[in-house]
C-alpha positions as CSV (number, residue, x, y, z in Angstrom):
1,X,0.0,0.0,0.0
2,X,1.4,3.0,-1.1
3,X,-0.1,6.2,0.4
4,X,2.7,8.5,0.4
5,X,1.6,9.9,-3.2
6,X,-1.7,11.2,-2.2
7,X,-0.2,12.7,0.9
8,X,1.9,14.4,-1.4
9,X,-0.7,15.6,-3.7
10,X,-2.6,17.0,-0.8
11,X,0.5,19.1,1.0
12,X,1.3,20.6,-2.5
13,X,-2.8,21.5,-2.9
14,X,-2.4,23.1,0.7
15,X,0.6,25.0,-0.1
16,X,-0.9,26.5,-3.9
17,X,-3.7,27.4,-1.5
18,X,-1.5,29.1,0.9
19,X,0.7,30.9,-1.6
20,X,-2.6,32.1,-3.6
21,X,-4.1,33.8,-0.5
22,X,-0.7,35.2,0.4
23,X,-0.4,36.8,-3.0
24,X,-4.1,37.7,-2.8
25,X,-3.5,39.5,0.3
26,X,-0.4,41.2,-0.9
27,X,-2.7,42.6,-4.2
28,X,-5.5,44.0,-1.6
29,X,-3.0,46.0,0.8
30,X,-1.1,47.3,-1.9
31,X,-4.2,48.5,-3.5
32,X,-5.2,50.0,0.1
33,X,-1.8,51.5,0.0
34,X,-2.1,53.3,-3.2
35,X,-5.8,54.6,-2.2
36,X,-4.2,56.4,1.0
37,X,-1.1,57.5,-0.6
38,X,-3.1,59.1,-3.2
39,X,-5.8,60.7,-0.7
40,X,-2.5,62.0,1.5
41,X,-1.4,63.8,-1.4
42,X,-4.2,65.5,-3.0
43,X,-4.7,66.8,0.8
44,X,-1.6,67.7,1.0
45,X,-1.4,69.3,-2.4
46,X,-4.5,71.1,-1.8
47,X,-2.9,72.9,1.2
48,X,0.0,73.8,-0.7
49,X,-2.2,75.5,-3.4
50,X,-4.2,77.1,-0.7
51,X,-1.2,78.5,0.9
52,X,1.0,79.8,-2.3
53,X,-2.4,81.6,-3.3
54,X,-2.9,83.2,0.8
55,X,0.5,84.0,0.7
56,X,0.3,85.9,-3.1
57,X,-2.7,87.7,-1.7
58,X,-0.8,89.1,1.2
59,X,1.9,89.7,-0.8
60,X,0.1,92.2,-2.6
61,X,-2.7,93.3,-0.2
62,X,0.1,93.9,2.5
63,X,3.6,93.5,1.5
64,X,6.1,95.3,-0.1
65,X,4.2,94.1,-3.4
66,X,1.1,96.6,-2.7
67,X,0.9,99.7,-4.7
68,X,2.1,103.1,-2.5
69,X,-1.0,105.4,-2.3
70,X,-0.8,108.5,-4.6
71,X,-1.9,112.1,-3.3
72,X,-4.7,113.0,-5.4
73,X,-3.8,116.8,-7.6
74,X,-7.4,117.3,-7.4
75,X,-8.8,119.6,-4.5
76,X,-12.0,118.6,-2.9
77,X,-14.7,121.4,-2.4
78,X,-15.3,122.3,0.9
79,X,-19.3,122.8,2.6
80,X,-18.3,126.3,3.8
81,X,-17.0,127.8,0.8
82,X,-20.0,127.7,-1.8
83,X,-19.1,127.9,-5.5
84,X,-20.0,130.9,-7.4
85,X,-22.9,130.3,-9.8
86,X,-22.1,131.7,-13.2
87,X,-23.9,134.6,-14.3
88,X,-25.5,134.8,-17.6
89,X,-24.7,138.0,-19.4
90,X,-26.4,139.1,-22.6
91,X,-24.1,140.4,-25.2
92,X,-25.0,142.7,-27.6
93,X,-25.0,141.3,-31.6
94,X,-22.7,143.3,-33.9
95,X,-24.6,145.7,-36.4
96,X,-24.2,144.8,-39.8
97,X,-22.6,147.3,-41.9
98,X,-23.0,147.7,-45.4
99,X,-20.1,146.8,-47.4
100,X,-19.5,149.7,-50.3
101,X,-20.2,147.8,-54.0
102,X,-17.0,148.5,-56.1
């Protein structure tokens, strides 16, 4: 009676099995893996893009990149002083004079 080959058949079906769910597994955490990796980085690249664009707006809201305020050439009327109205005045028209006929 020779039993040995069934026993044999059996351990190699155990260890297929065995390397199958071990490379199974591997598959599933490395997909987990790339799922955070990528979520870390779009959060983290999001925060950079939020920052470079606060930091450009203080930059030229507040920093030395604002424009320097210019004093305005035009002066303001004040309440107290009231503008003159303008007067109409009638001028005379010119006569017509005759011009001589040569």
């Amino acid at each position: 009676m020779a039993t040995g080959g069934k026993d044999r058949d059996a351990r190699a079906a155990r260890e297929r099995t065995r390397l199958y769910e071990a490379r199974r597994r591997f598959h599933d955490d490395q997909a987990r893996r790339r799922t955070r990796d990528n979520l870390i980085a779009g959060i983290v690249g999001g925060v950079l893009v939020l920052g470079l664009i606060g930091a450009q707006t203080l930059y030229f809201v507040a920093g030395p990149g604002a424009p320097e305020p210019s004093p305005s050439s035009t002066p303001t009327p004040t309440a107290t002083t009231p503008e003159p109205t303008p007067s109409v005045t009638a001028t005379p028209e010119p006569t017509a004079t005759p011009t001589p006929t040569p």
